[in-house]
C-alpha positions, 0 to 999 in steps of 0.5 A, spaced: 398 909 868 397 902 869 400 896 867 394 893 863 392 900 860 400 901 858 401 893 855 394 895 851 396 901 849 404 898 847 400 893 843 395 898 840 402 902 838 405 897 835 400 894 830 400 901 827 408 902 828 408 896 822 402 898 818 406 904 817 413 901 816 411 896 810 406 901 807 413 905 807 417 899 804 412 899 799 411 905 797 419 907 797 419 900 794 421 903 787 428 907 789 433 903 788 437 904 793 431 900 798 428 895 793 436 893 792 439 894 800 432 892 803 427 889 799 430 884 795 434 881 802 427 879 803 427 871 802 420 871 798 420 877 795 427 877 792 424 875 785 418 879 785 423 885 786 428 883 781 428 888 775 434 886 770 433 888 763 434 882 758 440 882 754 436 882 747 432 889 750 438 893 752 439 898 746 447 899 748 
């Protein structure tokens, strides 16, 4: 393998290795643990995955 075809692969490679891991974070992203641990450490998306419940609809 040469460097160029090992640099396009590498390249190839991590393309998908993102797509896969912001598709898991996505598709986890209702667990609690992750929304809360990982998403919600994020600058933009700490609002969008906010889910507190309003006082006045709590039942307890």
């Amino acid at each position: 393998m040469t460097l160029p075809t090992a640099i396009n692969a590498g390249s190839i490679a991590a393309g998908f290795g993102v797509a896969a891991g912001t598709g898991a974070l996505f598709l986890f992203g209702e667990v609690p643990r992750v929304r809360n641990d990982i998403l919600r450490q994020l600058p933009f998306f700490d609002t969008y995955f906010d889910r507190t419940i309003a006082p006045e609809d709590n039942p307890f």
